[in-house]
VOTORFI-12389 format. One record per residue (C-alpha): residue number from 1; residue in one letter; x, y, z. Coordinates in steps of 0.05 Angstrom, whole numbers. Each point is the difference from the previous one (the first is absolute). Example, Ala and Ser with C-alpha at 12.3 -4.5 7.8 and 13.67 -1.06 7.14 Angstrom:
<1 'A' <246 -90 156>>
<2 'S' <27 69 -13>>
This chain:
<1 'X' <-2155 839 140>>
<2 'X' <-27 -71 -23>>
<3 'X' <5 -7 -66>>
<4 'X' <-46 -54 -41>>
<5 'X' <72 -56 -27>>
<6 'X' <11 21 -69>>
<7 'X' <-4 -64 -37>>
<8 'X' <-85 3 23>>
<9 'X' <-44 54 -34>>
<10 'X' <-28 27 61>>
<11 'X' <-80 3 18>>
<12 'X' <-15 67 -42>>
<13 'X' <-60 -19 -26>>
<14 'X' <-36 -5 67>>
<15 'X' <-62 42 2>>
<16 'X' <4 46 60>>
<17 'X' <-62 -9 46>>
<18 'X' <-36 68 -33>>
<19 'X' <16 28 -79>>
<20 'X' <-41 65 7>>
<21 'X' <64 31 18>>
<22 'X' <40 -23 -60>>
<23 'X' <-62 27 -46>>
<24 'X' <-3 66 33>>
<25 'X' <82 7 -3>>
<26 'X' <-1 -20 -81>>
<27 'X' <-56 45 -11>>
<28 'X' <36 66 34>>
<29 'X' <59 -30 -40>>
<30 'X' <-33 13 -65>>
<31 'X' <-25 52 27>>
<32 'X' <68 31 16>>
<33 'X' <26 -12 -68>>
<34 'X' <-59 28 -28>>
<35 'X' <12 72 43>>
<36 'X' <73 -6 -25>>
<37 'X' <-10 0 -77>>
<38 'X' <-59 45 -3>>
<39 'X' <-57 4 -34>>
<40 'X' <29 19 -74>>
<41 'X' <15 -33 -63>>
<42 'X' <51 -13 -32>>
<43 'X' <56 -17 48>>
<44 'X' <60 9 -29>>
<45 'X' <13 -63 -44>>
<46 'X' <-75 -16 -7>>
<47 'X' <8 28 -69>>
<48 'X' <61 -43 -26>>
<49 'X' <-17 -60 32>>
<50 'X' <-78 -3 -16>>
<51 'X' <6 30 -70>>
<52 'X' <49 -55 -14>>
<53 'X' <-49 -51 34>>
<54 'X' <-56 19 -50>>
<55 'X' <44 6 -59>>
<56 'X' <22 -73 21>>
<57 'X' <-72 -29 -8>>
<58 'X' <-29 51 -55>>
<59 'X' <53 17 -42>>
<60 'X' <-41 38 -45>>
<61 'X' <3 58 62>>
<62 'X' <36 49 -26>>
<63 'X' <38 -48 -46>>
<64 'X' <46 54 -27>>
<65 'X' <34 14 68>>
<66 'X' <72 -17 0>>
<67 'X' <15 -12 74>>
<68 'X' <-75 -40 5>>
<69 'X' <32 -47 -64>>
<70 'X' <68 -15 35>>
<71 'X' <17 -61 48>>
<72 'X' <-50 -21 51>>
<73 'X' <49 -7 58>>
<74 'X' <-61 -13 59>>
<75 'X' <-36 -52 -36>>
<76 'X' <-23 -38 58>>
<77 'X' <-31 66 29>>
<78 'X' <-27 16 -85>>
<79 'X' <-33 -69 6>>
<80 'X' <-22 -6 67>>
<81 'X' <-34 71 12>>
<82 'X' <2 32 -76>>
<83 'X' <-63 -29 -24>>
<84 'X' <-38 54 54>>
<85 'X' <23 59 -35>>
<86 'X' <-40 -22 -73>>
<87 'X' <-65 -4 43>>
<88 'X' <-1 56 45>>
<89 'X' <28 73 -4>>
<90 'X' <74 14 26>>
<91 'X' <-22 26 66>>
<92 'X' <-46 -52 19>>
<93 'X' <59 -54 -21>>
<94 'X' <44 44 49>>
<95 'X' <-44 -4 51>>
<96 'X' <-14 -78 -6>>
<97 'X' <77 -9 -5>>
<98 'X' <15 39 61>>
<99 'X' <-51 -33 49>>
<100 'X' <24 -65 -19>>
<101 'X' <71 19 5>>
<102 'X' <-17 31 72>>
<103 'X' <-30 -61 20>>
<104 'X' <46 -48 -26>>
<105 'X' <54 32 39>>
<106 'X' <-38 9 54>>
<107 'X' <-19 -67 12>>
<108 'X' <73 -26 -9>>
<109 'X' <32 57 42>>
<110 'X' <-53 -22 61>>
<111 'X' <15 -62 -10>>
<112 'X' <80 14 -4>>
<113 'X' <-1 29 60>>
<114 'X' <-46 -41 35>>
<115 'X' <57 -58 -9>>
<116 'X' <56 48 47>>
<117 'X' <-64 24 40>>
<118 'X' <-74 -21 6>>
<119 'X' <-22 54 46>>
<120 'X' <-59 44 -35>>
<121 'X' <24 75 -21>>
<122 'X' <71 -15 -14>>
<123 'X' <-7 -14 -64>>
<124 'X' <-34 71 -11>>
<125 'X' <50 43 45>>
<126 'X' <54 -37 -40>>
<127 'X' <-25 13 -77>>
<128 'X' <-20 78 24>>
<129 'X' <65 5 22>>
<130 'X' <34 -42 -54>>
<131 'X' <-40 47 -52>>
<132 'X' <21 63 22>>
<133 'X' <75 -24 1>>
<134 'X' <-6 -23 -66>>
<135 'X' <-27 70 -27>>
<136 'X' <49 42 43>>
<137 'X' <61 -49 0>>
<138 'X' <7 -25 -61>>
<139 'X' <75 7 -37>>
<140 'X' <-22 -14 -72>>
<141 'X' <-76 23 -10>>
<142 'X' <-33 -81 8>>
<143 'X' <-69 -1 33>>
<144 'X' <-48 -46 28>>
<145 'X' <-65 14 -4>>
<146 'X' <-28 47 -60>>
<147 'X' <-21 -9 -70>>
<148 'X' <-25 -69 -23>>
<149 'X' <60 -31 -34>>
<150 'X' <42 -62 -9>>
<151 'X' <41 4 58>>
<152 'X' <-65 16 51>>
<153 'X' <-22 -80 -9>>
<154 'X' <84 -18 -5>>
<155 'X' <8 27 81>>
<156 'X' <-69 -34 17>>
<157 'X' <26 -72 -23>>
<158 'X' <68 22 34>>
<159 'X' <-30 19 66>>
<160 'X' <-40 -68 -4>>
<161 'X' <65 -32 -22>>
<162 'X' <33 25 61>>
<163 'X' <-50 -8 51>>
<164 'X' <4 -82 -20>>
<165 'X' <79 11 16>>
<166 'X' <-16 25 62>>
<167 'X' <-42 -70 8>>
<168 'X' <61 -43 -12>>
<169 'X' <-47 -8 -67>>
<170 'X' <68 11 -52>>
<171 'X' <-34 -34 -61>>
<172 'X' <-65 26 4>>
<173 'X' <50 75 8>>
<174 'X' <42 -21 -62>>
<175 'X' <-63 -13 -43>>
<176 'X' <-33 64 22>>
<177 'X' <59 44 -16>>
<178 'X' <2 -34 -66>>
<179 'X' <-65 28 -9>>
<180 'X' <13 66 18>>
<181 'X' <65 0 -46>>
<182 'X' <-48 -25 -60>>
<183 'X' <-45 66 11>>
<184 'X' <64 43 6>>
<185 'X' <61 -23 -4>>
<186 'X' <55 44 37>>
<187 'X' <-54 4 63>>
<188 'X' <-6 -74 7>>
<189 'X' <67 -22 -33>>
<190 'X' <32 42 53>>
<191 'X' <-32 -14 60>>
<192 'X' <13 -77 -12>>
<193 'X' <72 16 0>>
<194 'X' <-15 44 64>>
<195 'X' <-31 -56 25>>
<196 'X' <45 -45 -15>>
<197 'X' <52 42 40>>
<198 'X' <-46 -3 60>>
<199 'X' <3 -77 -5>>
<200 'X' <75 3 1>>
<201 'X' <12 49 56>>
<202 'X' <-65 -41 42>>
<203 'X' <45 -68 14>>
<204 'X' <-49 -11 57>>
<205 'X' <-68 11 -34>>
<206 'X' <22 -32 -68>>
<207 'X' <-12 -56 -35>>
<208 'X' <48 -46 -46>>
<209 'X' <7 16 -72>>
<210 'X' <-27 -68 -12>>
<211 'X' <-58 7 29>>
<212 'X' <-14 67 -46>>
<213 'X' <12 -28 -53>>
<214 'X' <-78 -15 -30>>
<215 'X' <-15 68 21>>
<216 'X' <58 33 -35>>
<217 'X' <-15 -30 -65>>
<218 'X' <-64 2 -3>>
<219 'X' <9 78 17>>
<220 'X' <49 4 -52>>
<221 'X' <-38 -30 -43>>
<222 'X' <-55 52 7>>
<223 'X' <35 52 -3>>
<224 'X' <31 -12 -68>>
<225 'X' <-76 22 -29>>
<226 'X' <33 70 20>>
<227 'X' <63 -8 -16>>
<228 'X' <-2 -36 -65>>
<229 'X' <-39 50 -38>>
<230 'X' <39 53 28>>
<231 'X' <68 -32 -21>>
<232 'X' <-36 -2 -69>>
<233 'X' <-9 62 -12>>
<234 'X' <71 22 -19>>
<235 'X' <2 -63 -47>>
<236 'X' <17 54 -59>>
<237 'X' <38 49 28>>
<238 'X' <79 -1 -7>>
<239 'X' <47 0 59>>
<240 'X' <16 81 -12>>
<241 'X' <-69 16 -11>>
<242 'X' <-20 -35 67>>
<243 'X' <59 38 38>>
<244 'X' <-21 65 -21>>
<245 'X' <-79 -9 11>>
<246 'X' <28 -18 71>>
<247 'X' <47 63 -1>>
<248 'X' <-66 46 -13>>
<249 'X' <-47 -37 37>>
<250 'X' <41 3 69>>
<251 'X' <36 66 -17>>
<252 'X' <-47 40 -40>>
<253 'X' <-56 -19 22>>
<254 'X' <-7 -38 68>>
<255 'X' <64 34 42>>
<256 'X' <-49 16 51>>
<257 'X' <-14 -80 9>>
<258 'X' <74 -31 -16>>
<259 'X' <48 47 14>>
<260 'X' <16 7 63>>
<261 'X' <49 57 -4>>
<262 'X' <-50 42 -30>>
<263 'X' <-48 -9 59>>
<264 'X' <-4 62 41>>
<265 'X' <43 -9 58>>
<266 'X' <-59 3 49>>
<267 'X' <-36 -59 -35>>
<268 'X' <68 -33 30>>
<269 'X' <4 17 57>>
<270 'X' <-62 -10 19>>
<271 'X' <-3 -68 -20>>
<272 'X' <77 -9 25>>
<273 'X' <-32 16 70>>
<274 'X' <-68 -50 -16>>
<275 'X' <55 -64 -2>>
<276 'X' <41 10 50>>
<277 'X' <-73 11 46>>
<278 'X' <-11 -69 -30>>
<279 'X' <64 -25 17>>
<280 'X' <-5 22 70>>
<281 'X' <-75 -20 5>>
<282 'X' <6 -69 -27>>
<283 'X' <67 -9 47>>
<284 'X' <-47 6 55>>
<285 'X' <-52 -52 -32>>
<286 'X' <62 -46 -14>>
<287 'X' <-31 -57 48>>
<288 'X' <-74 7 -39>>
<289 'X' <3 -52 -57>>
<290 'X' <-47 31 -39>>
<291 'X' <14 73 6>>
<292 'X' <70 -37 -18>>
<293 'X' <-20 -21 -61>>
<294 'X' <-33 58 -17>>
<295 'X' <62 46 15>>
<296 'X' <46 -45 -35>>
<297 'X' <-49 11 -69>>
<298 'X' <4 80 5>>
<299 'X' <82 -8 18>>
<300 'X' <-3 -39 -65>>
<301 'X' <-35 61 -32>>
<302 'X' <58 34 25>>
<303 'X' <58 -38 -25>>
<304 'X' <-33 11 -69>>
<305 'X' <7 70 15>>
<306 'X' <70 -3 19>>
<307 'X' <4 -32 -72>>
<308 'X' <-21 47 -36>>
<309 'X' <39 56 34>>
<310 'X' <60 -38 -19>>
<311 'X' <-20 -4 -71>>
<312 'X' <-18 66 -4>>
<313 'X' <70 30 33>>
<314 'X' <49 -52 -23>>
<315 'X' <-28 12 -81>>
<316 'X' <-14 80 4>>
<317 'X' <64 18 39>>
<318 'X' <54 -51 1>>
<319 'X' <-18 -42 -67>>
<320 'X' <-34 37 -43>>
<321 'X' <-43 -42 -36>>
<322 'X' <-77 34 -10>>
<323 'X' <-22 -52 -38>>
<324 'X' <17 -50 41>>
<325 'X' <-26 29 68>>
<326 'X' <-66 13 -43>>
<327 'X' <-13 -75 -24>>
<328 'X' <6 -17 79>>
<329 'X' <-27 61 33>>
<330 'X' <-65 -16 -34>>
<331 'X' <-16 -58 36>>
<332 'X' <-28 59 59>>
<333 'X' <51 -24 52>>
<334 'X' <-31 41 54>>
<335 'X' <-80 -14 -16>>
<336 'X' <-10 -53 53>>
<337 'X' <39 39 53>>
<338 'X' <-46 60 -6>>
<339 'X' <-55 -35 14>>
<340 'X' <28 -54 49>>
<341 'X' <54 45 53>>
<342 'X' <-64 38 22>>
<343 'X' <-57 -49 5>>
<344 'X' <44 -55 42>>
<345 'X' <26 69 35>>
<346 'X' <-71 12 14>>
<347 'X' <-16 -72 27>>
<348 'X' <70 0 43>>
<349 'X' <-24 65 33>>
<350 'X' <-70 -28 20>>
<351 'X' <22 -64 20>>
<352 'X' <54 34 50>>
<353 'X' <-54 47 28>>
<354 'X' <-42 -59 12>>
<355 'X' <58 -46 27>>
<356 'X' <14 53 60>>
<357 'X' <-73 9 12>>
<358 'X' <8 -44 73>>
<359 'X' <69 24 16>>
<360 'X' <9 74 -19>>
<361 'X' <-78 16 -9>>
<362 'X' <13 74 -5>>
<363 'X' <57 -9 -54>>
<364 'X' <-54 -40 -34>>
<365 'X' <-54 48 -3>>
<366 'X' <44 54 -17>>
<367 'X' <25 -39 -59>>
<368 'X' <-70 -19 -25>>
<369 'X' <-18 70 13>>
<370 'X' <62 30 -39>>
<371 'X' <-16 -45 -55>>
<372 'X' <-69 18 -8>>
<373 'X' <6 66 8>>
<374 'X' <56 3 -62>>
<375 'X' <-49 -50 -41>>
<376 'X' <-60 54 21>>
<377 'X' <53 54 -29>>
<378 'X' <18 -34 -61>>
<379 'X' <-69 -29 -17>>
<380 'X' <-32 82 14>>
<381 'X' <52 29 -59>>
<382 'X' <-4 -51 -48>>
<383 'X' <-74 -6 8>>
<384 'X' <-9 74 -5>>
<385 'X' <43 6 -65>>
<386 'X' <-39 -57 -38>>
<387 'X' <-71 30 24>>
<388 'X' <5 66 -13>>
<389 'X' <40 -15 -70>>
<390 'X' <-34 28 -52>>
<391 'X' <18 -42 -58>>
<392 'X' <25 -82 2>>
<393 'X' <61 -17 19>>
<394 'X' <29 -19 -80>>
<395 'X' <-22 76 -10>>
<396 'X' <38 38 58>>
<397 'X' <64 -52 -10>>
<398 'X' <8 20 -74>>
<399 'X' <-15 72 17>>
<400 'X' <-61 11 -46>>
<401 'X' <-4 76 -5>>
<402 'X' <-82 1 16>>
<403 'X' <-34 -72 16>>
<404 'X' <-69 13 -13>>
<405 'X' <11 40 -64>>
<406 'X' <41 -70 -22>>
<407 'X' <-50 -45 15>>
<408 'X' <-50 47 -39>>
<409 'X' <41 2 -61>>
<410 'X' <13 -73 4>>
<411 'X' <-65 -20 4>>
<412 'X' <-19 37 -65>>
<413 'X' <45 -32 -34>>
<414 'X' <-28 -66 26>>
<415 'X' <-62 18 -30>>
<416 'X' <27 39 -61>>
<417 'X' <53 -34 -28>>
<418 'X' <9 -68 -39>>
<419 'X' <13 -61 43>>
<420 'X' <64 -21 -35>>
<421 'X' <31 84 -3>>
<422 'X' <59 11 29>>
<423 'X' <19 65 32>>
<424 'X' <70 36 18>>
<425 'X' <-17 18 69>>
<426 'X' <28 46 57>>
<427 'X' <69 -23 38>>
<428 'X' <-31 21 69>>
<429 'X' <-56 -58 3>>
<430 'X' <-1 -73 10>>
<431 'X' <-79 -14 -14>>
<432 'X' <-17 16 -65>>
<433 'X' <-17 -78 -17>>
<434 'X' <-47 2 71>>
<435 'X' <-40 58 -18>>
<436 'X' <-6 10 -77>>
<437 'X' <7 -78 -21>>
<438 'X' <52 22 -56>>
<439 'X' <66 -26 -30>>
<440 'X' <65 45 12>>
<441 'X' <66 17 -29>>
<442 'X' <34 -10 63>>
<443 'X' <-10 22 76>>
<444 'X' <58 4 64>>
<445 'X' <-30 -51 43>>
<446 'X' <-15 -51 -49>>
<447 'X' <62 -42 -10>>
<448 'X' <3 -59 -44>>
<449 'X' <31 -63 32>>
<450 'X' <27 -28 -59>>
<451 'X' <76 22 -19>>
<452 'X' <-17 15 -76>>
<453 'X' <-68 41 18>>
<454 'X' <37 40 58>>
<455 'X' <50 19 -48>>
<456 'X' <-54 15 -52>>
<457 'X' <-38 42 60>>
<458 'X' <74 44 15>>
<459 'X' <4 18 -71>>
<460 'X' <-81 24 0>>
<461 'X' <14 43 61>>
<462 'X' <63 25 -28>>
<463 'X' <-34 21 -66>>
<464 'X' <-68 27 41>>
<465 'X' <17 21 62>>
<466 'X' <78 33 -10>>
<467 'X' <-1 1 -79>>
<468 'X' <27 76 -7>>
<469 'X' <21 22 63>>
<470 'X' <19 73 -15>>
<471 'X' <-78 8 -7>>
<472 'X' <-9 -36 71>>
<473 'X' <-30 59 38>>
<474 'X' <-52 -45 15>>
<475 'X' <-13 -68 16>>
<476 'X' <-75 18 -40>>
<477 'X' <3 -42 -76>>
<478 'X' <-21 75 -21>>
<479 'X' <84 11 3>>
<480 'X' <-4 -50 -58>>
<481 'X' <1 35 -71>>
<482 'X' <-46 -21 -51>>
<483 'X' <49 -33 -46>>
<484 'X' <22 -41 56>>
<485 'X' <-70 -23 9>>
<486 'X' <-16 -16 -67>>
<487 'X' <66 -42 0>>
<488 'X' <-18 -36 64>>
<489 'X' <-67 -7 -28>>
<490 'X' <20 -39 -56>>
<491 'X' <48 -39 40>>
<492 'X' <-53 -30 60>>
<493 'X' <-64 11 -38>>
<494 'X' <-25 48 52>>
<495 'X' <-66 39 -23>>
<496 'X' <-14 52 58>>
<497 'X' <45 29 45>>
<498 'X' <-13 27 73>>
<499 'X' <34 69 25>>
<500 'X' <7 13 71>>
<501 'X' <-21 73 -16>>
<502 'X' <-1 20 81>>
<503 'X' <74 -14 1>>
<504 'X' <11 30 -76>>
<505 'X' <-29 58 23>>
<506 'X' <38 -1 77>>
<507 'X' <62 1 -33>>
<508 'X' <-22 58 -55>>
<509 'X' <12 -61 -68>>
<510 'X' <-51 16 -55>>
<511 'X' <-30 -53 -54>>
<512 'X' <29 16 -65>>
<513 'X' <-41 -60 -34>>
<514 'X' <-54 12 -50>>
<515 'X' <-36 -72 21>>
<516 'X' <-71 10 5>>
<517 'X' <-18 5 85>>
<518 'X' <-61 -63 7>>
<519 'X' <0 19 72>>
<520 'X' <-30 39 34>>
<521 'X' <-38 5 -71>>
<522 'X' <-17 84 14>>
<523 'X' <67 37 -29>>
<524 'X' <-17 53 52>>
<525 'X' <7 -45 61>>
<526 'X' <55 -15 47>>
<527 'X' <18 -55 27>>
<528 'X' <54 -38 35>>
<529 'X' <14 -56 -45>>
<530 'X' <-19 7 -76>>
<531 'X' <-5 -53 -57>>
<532 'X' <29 8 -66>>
<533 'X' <-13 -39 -53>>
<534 'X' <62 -21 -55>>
<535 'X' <-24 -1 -70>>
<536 'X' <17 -62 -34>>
<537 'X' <58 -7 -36>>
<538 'X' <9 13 -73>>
């Protein structure tokens, strides 16, 4: 295959005698991700990430809310995209965020792939397919198209990024990536070492170091307005506080992220069996300098992988050392790879179809019409399971006991309630700051980035949420008794409290308070959450 000489950026930005095509192929783009996230808010970090957003810019939103008052660790993403949320309701910011995320990537994903591949349609074949082996072969739980968030604009500048590598463009790459790593650090601070890995095992299609060298510092350079303020925020903590916010932030509360040998065995093989696809499929695209390139980036992923199996097996079971393994496991050795083994998988695949298309037409067709048919699988359950879903995604993954009942409840107390109360809510929710607008005690999902505030946020759960276990018959705050609520009362200034009265009531746990019920106001009523309000303190 001729190759354009590495040392000139090839023709890429040639117009191709008719665009209609590329229009029509972005728009069913979008329209794909659009089919694959559904039609519900909030996605599942939509409440952390915009709540923090409008805290960021309005910090007299719920100004008593612990994790909302702890380190801004996104800032470029606060300051970029915040400002929306203080002029238009939560949804509506959602919804702006996520068609801009979807077109962002979109438009560098097309454009990625047009650099390996300029034929119309691949690019949607490949991100269909690349999609579904995200959601199905993912090791450690990353995604790529959802929520609006910090790492949705992060992959867009990295797919750009990339797509200029595959140009024999290495600056303009370096720059870009040190974009992405300034919206989210670990996305684009890894894949510049995965690129950078690519550029090592790429002799042919690389360039000198020399010659990178403007691009590399003026990436780096960008990318220390992420970094910096992130390497700030553990300014006060002490070395043994930092270790153990690592030990209970990877451990505790994000094994299912950073530990690998809590995955579920599946989750591994599965993805065990997506590499060595890639290995075999990129062997075969060996002579394609782009799909090269491109293949050397996701075996970089890889490597990283390898990394953090080694950490995670050589300080668990040969040195023990927890703390240790926890200040490196939570760099998220294995984010990139989730994301990266099944999208370049995805382009391998449709490139080889397309390469045997003259030769071995019938292998070809039957590989194009294999893939589709497992994209046309794959896109039919997951579509079917966010459009029939009766509640958001935030709701069903923190298990909320009845999702309409929730929302009801919440929105009273938006309406209700002082602006600056804060409430002791139920464990099994995530989106108490989305719907009601109000400050809490503390809440699962909502982790503080910061080493002192995590630590801060342990001790809150371990006072709330497993303070007295021999009364844990529920995971309902009705297993609470009412001196331990007056105690935590006058320790986090919480006025109301919410009871998860469906799952009080599932698991046969009566309130033994004498609090006066503000909701639902008629004493004769039931209901599935109730709100109690705590007298104030003597």
């Amino acid at each position: 295959m001729t190759q354009p000489e590495p040392a000139q950026p090839h023709d890429a930005e040639t117009t191709p005698a008719s665009t209609s095509p590329r229009w029509i192929e972005l728009g069913l783009i979008v329209l794909l991700f659009f089919l694959f996230v559904g039609p519900l808010t909030p996605d599942v970090n939509e409440p952390h990430y915009l709540s923090k957003a409008r805290h960021y810019w309005n910090p007299a939103w719920c100004p008593n809310d612990h994790f909302l008052n702890s380190g801004d660790a996104h800032g470029v993403f606060y300051w970029t995209f915040g400002w929306l949320t203080t002029l238009v309701s939560f949804p509506v910011a959602a919804w702006i965020g996520r068609v801009l995320c979807w077109f962002t990537i979109a438009i560098s994903w097309q454009r990625m792939v047009s650099k390996i591949d300029d034929r119309p349609k691949i690019g949607l074949l490949a991100i269909a397919a690349g999609l579904i082996g995200v959601n199905y072969l993912h090791m450690a739980g990353e995604w790529l198209i959802g929520g609006v968030e910090a790492k949705c604009f992060a992959y867009a500048l990295a797919f750009w990024g990339i797509g200029d590598a595959l140009s024999v463009r290495w600056n303009r790459a370096w720059i870009l990536l040190g974009l992405a790593s300034a919206f989210h650090v670990l996305v684009g601070g890894w894949l510049v070492v995965c690129l950078m890995f690519a550029w090592l095992v790429c002799p042919k299609q690389r360039p000198t170091l020399v010659s990178m060298l403007p691009g590399l510092l003026v990436g780096g350079a960008i990318s220390l307005i992420g970094v910096v303020p992130l390497l700030l925020l553990n300014r006060e903590a002490t070395p043994d506080d930092s270790a153990w916010a690592s030990y209970y932030y990877v451990y505790q509360r994000l094994s299912h992220h950073l530990v690998i040998h809590s995955f579920a065995w599946q989750f591994k093989v599965r993805f065990a069996l997506a590499v060595l696809a890639l290995a075999w499929t990129g062997w075969k695209l060996r002579d394609h300098d782009q799909a090269r390139i491109l293949n050397g980036i996701a075996l970089g992923s890889v490597v990283l992988v390898l990394i953090g199996l080694f950490i995670d097996q050589f300080f668990s079971f040969v040195w023990v050392d927890w703390l240790t393994a926890a200040k490196l496991l939570r760099l998220y050795w294995y984010r990139v790879a989730d994301v990266m083994v099944p999208v370049t998988l995805a382009i391998n695949v449709v490139l080889l179809c397309l390469r045997y298309q003259s030769t071995y037409p019938a292998v070809s067709k039957l590989g194009i019409a294999g893939l589709s048919l497992v994209v046309a699988v794959g896109m039919i359950v997951r579509v079917a399971d966010r459009w029939t879903a009766e509640a958001g995604p935030a709701d069903i993954a923190s298990q909320v006991t009845d999702p309409q009942q929730w929302i009801q409840t919440c929105r009273w107390i938006r309406e209700n309630t002082p602006s600056d109360a804060i409430f002791l809510t139920p464990r099994l929710q995530s989106s108490f700051k989305w719907y009601a607008e109000r400050g809490e005690v503390v809440t699962t999902k909502d982790v503080p980035q910061d080493d002192v505030n995590l630590l801060e946020w342990w001790n809150r759960r371990g006072q709330v949420h497993w303070g007295d276990t021999r009364r844990d018959e529920t995971l309902s705050m009705a297993r609470l008794p009412q001196e331990d609520i007056l105690r935590l009362a006058k320790e986090y200034g919480f006025r109301y409290v919410v009871v998860d009265r469906a799952l009080a009531r599932r698991d046969g746990v009566d309130i033994t308070w004498n609090f006066p019920r503000v909701y639902p106001a008629d004493p004769n009523q039931s209901a599935s959450y109730e709100v109690y309000e705590i007298p104030p303190a003597n």
